[in-house]
C-alpha positions as CSV (number, residue, x, y, z in Angstrom):
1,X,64.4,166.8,77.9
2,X,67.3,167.4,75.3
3,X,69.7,165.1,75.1
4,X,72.5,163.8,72.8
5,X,70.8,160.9,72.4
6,X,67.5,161.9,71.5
7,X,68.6,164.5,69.1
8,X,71.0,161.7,67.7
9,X,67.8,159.6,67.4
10,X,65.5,162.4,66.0
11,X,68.4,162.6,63.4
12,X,68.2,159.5,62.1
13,X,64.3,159.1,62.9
14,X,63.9,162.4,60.5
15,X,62.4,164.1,62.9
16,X,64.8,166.9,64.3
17,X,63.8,169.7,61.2
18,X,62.6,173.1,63.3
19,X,63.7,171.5,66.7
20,X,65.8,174.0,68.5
21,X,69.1,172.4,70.2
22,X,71.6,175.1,69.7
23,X,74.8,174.6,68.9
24,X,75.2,171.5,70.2
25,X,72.4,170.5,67.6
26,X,74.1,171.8,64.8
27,X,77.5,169.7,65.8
28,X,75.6,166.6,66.5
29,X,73.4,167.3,63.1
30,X,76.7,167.7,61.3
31,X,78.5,164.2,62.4
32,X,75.7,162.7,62.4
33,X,75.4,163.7,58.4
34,X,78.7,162.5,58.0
35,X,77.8,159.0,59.3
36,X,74.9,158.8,57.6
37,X,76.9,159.1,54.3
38,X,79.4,156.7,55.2
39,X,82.1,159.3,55.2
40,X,83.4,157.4,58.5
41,X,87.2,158.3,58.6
42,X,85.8,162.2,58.1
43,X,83.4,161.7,61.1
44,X,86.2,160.2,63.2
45,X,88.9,162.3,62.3
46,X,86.8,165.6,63.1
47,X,85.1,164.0,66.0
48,X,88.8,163.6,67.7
49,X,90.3,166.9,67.2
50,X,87.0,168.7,68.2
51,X,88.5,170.7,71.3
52,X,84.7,171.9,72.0
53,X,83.1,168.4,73.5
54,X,84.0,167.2,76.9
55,X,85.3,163.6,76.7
56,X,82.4,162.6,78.7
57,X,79.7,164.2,75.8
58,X,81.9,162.6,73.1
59,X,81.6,159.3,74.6
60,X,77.6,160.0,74.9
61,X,77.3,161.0,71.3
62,X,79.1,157.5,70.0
63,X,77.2,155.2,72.1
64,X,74.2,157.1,70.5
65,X,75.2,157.3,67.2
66,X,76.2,153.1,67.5
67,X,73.1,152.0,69.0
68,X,71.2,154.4,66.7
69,X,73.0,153.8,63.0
70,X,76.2,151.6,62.9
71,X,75.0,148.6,65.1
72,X,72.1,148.7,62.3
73,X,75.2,148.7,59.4
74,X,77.4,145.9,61.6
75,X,79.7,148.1,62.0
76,X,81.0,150.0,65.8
77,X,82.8,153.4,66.5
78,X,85.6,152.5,68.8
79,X,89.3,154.0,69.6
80,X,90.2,152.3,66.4
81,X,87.8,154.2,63.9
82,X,84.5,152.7,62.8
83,X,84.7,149.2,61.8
84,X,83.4,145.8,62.0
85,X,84.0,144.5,65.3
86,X,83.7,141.2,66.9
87,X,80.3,141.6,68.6
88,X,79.1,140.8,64.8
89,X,80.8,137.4,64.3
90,X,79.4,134.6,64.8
91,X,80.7,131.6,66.0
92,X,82.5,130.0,62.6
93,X,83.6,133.3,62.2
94,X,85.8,133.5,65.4
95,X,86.6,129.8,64.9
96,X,88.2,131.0,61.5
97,X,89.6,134.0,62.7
98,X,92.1,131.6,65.7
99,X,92.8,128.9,62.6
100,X,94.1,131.4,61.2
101,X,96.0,133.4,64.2
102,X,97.6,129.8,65.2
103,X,98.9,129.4,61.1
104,X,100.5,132.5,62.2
105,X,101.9,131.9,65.4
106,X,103.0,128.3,64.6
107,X,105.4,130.3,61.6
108,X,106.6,132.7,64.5
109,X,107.5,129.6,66.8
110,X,109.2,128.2,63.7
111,X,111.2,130.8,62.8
112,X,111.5,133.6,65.0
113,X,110.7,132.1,69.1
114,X,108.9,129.4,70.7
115,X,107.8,132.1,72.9
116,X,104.3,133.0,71.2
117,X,101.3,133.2,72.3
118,X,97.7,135.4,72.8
119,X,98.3,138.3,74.8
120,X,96.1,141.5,75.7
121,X,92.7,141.8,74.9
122,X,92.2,138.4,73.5
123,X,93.4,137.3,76.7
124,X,91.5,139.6,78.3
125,X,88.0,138.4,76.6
126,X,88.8,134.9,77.4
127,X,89.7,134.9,80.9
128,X,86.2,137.2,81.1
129,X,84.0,135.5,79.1
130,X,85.5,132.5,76.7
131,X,84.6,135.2,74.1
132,X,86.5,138.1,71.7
133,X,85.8,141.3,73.2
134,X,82.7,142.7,71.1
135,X,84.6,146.0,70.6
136,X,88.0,144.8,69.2
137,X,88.5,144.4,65.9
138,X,91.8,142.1,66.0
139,X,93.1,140.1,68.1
140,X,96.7,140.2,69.4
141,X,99.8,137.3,69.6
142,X,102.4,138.5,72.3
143,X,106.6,136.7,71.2
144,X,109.2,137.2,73.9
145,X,112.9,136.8,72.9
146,X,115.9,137.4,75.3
147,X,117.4,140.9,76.3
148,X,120.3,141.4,74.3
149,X,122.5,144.0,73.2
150,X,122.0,143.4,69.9
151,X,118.5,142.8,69.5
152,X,116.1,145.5,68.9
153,X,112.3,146.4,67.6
154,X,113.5,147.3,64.2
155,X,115.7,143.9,64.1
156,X,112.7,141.7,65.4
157,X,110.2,143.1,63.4
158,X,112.6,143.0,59.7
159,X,112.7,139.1,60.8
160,X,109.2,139.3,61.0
161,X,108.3,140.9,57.5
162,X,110.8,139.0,56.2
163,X,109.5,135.8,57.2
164,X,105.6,136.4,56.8
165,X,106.6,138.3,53.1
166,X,108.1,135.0,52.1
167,X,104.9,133.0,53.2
168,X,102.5,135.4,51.2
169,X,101.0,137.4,53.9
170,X,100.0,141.0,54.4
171,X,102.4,142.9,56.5
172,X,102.0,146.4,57.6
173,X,102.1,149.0,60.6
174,X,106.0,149.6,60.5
175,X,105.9,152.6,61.9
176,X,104.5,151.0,65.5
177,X,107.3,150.8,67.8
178,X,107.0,147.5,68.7
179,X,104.0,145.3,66.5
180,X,103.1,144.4,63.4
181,X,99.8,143.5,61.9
182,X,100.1,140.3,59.7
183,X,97.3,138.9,57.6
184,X,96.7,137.1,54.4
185,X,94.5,138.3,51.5
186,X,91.6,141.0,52.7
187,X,91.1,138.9,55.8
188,X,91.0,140.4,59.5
189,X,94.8,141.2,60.6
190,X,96.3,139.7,64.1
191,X,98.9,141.8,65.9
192,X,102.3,140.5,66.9
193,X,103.8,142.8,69.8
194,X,107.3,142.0,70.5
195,X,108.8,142.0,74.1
196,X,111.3,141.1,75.8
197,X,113.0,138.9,78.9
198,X,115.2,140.9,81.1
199,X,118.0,139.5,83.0
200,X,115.5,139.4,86.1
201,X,113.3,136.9,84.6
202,X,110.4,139.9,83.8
203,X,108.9,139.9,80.7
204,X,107.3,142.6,79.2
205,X,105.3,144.1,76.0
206,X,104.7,147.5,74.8
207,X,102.6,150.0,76.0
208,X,102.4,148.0,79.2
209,X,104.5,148.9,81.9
210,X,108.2,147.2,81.6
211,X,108.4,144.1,83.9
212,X,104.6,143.7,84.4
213,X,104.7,140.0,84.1
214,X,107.2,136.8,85.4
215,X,108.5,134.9,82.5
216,X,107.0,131.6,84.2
217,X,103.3,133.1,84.6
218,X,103.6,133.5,80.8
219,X,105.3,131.0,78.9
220,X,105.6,128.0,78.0
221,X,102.2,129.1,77.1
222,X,99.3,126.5,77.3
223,X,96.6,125.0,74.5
224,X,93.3,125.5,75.5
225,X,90.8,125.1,73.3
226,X,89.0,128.2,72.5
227,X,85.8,127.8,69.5
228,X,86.5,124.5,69.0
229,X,90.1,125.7,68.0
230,X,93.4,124.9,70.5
231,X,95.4,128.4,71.4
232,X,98.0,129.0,72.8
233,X,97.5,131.5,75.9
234,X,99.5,132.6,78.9
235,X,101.0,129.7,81.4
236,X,98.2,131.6,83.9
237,X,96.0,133.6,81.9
238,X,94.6,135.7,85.1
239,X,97.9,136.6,86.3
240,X,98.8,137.8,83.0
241,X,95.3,139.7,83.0
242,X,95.5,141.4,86.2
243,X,99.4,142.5,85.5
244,X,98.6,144.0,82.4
245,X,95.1,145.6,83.2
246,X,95.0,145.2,87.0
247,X,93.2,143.5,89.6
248,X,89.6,144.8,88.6
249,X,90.6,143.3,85.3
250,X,86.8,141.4,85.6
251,X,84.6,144.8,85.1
252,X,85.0,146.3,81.7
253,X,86.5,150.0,82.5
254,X,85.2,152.7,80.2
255,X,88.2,154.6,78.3
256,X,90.9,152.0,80.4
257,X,94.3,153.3,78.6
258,X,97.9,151.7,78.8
259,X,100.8,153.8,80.1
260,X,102.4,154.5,76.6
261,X,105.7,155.0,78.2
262,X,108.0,154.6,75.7
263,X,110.8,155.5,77.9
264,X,111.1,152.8,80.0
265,X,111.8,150.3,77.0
266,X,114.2,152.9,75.2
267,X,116.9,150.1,75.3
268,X,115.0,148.5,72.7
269,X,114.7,151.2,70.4
């Protein structure tokens, strides 16, 4: 039987010359010849505006073409492009990687909030698994500073170039409404996403829903120590978990998505 996956295979095997898939061969033959020259931001840039695959084939093709070619290069197609994700590190690696997340966050507690710690994913593949999650590429730091009129993104994250600048480090993704990516040298970035305390004692983070969380359940945050390395995560890390990705938080969901509703944190903008 024809499948994505075994023309995918038969591809990369050499073996798909003079077999008849129709034009669903000649798609697959053409990414797949893009991924094989390492034209990677061509594959994924074609790959999301084609209107002709159902989500469910395009998910079908990437596992393929991942198990089949990348894993083999270290490197993963995920939402973010093709990289290399954390299901290649090892364990100094990840060990590095927090040393370095905490040099940052210990800066934003300095000068910015005390309010800092991990938040979303990298909360997420603790809580699961005491692990990174092997897809992600980065992991996140979550600051909350106090509602007020005169506090915005673009205010919070000027501070925060301004600050990291000063210290040497790489800082970019200005046009995000509400993170930054900070990182020194060519080393793996870590996200900061700002949020905020309203009056009601909710705290909240872009593109969650506003209010997901209780001030308390987050912060002070806690040091647990995580690869040999002490973090600073949520005041209850499965609360946090379950308000941000919901109560079947412990099952990985294929193509899960934040609400991306902009609109309930337009005070901030």
């Amino acid at each position: 039987m024809n499948t994505p996956q075994r023309r995918v295979a038969q591809f990369f095997a050499g073996t798909h010359f003079g077999v008849d898939y129709g034009a669903m061969g000649e798609k697959l033959d053409h990414y797949c010849g893009l991924i094989a020259s390492a034209r990677y931001d061509e594959a994924c840039t074609q790959f999301r505006d084609d209107q002709s695959l159902t989500n469910a084939e395009k998910r079908e093709i990437i596992e393929a073409i991942n198990k089949t070619c990348l894993f083999r290069r270290g490197l993963e197609w995920t939402n973010h492009g093709i990289l290399g994700t954390f299901r290649f590190w090892n364990f100094q690696d990840k060990a590095e990687y927090l040393r370095r997340a905490n040099e940052i966050a210990n800066l934003v507690m300095a000068e910015i909030t005390p309010h800092v710690c991990f938040g979303f994913g990298s909360v997420l593949g603790y809580v699961r698994g005491r692990d990174f999650i092997p897809h992600d590429d980065d992991m996140d730091l979550i600051i909350a500073l106090p509602t007020r009129a005169d506090i915005k993104y673009s205010t919070v994250k000027q501070s925060l170039k301004e600050v990291f600048e000063r210290e040497g480090y790489r800082v970019v993704g200005d046009e995000n409404l509400s993170h930054l990516t900070v990182a020194r040298g060519e080393f793996a970035g870590t996200d900061i996403f700002i949020g905020f305390v309203d009056p009601d004692d909710s705290v909240s983070w872009f593109p969650s829903r506003r209010g997901i969380s209780r001030f308390a359940e987050v912060f002070p945050a806690q040091w647990v120590n995580w690869f040999g390395v002490d973090c600073p995560m949520p005041a209850d890390p499965e609360k946090y978990v379950a308000a941000v990705y919901g109560e079947d938080w412990r099952e990985p969901i294929a193509n899960w998505n934040h609400p991306w509703d902009d609109t309930e944190y337009r005070d901030f903008l």
